[in-house]
N, C-alpha and C positions, 0 to 999 in steps of 0.2 A: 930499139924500135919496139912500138906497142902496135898490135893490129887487133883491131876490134870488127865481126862479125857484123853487119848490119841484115836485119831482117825485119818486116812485118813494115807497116805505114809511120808517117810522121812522128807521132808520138815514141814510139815504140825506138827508132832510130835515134830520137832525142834522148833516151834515155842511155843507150849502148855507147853513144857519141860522150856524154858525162862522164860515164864509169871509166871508159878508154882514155878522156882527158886526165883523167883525176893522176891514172895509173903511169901515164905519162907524163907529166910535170913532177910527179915524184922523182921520174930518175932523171930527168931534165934529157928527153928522146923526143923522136918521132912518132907521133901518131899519125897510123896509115887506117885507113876504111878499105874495107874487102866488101866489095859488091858483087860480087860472086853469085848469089842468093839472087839479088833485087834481077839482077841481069837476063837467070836464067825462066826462058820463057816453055820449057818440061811442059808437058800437057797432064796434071792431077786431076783428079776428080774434088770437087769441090774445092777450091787453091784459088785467095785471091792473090792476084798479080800485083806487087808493089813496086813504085819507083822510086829511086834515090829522091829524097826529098828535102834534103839538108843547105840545099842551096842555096838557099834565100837568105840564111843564116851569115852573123859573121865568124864563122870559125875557124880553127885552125888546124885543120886536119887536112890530109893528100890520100889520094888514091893508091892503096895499094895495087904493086903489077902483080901478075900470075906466076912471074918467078920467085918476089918475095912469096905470096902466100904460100908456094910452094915448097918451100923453107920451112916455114911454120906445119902445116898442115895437109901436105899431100895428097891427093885423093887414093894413091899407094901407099901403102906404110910398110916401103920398104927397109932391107936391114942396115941400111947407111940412117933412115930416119931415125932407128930405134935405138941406134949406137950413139947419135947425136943426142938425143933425147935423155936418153940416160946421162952423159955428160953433162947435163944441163945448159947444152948449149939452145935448146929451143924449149920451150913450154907453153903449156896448153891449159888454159883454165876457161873450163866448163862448168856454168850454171848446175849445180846438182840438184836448187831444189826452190821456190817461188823468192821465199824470204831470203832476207839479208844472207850473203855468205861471206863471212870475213877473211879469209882467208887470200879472197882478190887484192884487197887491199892492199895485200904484206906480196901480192907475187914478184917476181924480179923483171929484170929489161929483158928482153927478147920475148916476152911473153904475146901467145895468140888467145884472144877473148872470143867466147861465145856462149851466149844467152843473154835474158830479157835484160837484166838489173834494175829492173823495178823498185829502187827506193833513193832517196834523197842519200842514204846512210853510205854510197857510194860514192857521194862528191861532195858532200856537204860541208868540209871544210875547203872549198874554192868554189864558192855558192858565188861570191860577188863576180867571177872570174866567167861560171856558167849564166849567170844572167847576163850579161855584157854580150856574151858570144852567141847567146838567143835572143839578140833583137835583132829586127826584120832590116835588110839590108834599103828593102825599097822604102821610099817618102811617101806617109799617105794621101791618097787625092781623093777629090769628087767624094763620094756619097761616105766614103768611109772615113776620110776626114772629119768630113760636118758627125759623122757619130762617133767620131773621137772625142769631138770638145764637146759634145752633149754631156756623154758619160760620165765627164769628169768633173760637172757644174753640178750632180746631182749625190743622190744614193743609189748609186749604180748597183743592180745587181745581176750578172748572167745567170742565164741558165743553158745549159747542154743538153741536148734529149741526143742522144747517139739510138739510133736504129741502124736505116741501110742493112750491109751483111751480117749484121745481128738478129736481123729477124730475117733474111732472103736466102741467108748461108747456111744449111745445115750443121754442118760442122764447126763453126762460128757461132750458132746460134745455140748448141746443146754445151757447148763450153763455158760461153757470158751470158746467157739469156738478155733479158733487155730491162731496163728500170721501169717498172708500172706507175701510173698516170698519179695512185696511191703516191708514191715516193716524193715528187715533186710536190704533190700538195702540202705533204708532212712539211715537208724542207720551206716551201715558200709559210706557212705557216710559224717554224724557226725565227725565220728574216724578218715577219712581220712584228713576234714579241719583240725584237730587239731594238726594230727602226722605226722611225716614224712615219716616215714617206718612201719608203722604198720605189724605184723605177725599175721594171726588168728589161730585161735582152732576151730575147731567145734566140738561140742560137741553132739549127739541126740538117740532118742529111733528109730529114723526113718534116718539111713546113706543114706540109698538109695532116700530116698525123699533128704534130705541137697546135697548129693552128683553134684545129677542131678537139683538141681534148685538153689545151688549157686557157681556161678563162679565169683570169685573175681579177679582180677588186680595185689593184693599180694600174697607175700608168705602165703598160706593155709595147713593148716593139718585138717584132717578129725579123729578124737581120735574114733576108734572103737574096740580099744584090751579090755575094760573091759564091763565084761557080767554083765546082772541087778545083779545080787548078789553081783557085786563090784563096784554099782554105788557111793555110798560113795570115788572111788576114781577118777570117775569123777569130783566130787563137788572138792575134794581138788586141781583137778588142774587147775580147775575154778578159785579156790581161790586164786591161786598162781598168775593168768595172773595178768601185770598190771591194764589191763579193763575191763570192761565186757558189752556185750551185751546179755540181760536177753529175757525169754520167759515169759508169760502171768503165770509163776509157782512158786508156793513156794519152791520147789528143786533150781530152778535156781535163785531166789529172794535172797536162802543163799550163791550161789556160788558169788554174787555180796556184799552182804553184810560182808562177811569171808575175803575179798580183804583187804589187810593191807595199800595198797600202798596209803599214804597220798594225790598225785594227781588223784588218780583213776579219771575213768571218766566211767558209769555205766550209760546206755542207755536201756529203760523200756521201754514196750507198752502204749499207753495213754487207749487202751480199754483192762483191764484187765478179764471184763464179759461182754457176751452178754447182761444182763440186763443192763441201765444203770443208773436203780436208787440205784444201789448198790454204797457207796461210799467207794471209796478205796483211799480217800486223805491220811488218814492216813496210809495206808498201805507204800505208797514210800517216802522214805527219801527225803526232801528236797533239798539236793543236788546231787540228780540224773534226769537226761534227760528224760521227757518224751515225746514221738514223734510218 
């Protein structure tokens, strides 16, 4: 059995959910999700709340109970734990640090996961396996239809403005700061050398900010019919545009990475944290722009 940690929103789950698959089809086990985290509603100071958001998805992962997780990772770590532990009958692999860590890779079955795993280099050989199991379970209707077949008649290109608790959140905000109004220009300026007619998408938590501070040259759509409870179908039309131009987010990381179109052309912030001793080389694909 693999149990992988789930923490932080959509994206971020999408990514934990990968590395847990990856590590489990290796030894041909069960992958269980520990909601543990999503569940508990602790009063922090500044702490946003997330929900299990993996739903929509078709994957193949169960619910870890609180007796398995218990097995793995106790909130005592008592001396039957450590006696266990040392036999190798349970193990614990923890994120030690942003970038790639190979070492998950190579862990054994009974293993418990926790942290972000931020890079494709995680599952990337059952790439075809994780696109398959991140399409969206629902049919699309109504408005988001009709901008499906649009997207796909054109030179579609998204773009992501991620705000919301990036700018509202304190701690959130001194972490990722936000992509400035600069960035998008440079980028949509990129997409323009390359294409002839480009069409965009805009996509955001914040319309009214994207609205008023980008005026573009081309043809623009501003996507504001789905409400956060259906941001899953903003991702898929993300996924749909031929391009993408990403925000500093793991939401938007997978609307660029879920892109089928073999010329895509996927334009990234070069400062994904205010810190910048965090590395995030491993975090963007190689053949994505960063600028």
């Amino acid at each position: 059995m693999i149990i992988v940690k789930l923490i932080g929103g959509m994206g971020n789950q999408m990514f934990q959910y990968a590395a847990g698959r990856r590590l489990a089809m290796k030894h041909n086990t069960r992958l269980k999700l520990d909601l543990t985290s999503l569940l508990d509603r602790t009063p922090y100071d500044n702490f946003i709340y997330r929900n299990y958001e993996l739903d929509v998805f078709n994957i193949q992962g169960n619910f870890a109970s609180p007796s398995e997780i218990n097995k793995f990772y106790p909130l005592k770590k008592n001396i039957f734990y450590r006696i266990r532990k040392k036999l190798k009958h349970i193990n614990l692999v923890q994120e030690p640090h942003f970038h790639f860590y190979d070492k998950t890779l190579s862990a054994p079955n009974n293993t418990y996961m926790e942290g972000y795993w931020q890079s494709e280099k995680y599952f990337k050989d059952i790439e075809n396996i994780i696109r398959d199991e991140y399409k969206i379970k629902h049919r699309m209707v109504g408005l988001n239809e009709q901008m499906a077949k649009e997207i796909k008649t054109c030179d579609s290109v998204s773009i992501h403005i991620r705000r919301g608790d990036y700018v509202s959140n304190l701690v959130t905000n001194e972490k990722h700061g936000v992509c400035p109004v600069e960035y998008y220009q440079k980028a949509v300026k990129k997409i323009e050398s390359r294409l002839e007619k480009p069409q965009f998408y805009i996509f955001s938590d914040d319309p009214k900010w994207a609205i008023e501070n980008l005026n573009l040259e081309y043809p623009t759509k501003f996507i504001t019919h789905n409400s956060a409870d259906k941001n899953y179908e903003d991702l898929r039309l993300m996924s749909l545009c031929k391009h993408n131009i990403i925000a500093n987010s793991s939401f938007s990381w997978w609307g660029g990475w879920l892109n089928t179109n073999s010329e895509k052309i996927v334009i990234v912030p070069k400062k994904w944290f205010n810190d910048p001793s965090i590395n995030t080389d491993d975090l963007i694909p190689e053949r994505w722009i960063r600028i």
